[in-house]
N, C-alpha and C positions, 0 to 999 in steps of 0.2 A: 532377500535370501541370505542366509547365514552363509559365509564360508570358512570352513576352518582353518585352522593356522599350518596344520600337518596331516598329511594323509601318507599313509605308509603300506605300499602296495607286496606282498608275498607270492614269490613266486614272479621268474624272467623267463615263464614262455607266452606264447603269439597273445594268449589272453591277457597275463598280466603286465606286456608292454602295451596293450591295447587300452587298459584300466587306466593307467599311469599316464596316458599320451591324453585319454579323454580328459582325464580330472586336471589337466594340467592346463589344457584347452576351455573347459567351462568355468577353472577359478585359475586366471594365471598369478597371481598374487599368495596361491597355497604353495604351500612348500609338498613335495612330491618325492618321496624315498620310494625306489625299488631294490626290493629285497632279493637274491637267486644265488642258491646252492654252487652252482656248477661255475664254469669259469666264463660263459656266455648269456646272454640276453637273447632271446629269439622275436623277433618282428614276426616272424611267420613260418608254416610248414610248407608252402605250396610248391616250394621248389626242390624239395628233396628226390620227386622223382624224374628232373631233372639232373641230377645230381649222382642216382643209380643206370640212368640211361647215356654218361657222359656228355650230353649236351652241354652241359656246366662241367668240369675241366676239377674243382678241388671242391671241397665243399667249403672250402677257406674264402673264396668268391662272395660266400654270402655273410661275412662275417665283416662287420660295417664297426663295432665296439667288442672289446672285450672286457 
């Protein structure tokens, strides 16, 4: 199996830290850039409507990187 030297993933929501986390896991020897606009990386959406119903308290709680 070929792996590459650089892979360069676009885009820090639930998908493209999910890209970034695979390819990092099947070639850990590649080198893995995530690219993202905004000032945050998203892991996921599933909590956001915890997040509207206050069960979750800030939405700063799910904020692990920035």
């Amino acid at each position: 199996m070929i792996h590459p030297g650089r892979i360069l993933v676009i885009g820090g929501s639930a998908a493209g830290a999910a890209a970034a986390a695979k390819a990092k896991r099947v070639s850990p020897v590649t080198e893995v850039i995530l690219f993202e606009k905004s000032s945050f990386i998203s892991t996921g959406v599933c909590e956001i409507p915890y997040v509207l119903s206050g069960d979750i308290k800030s939405y700063k709680d799910l904020i692990f990187y920035d």
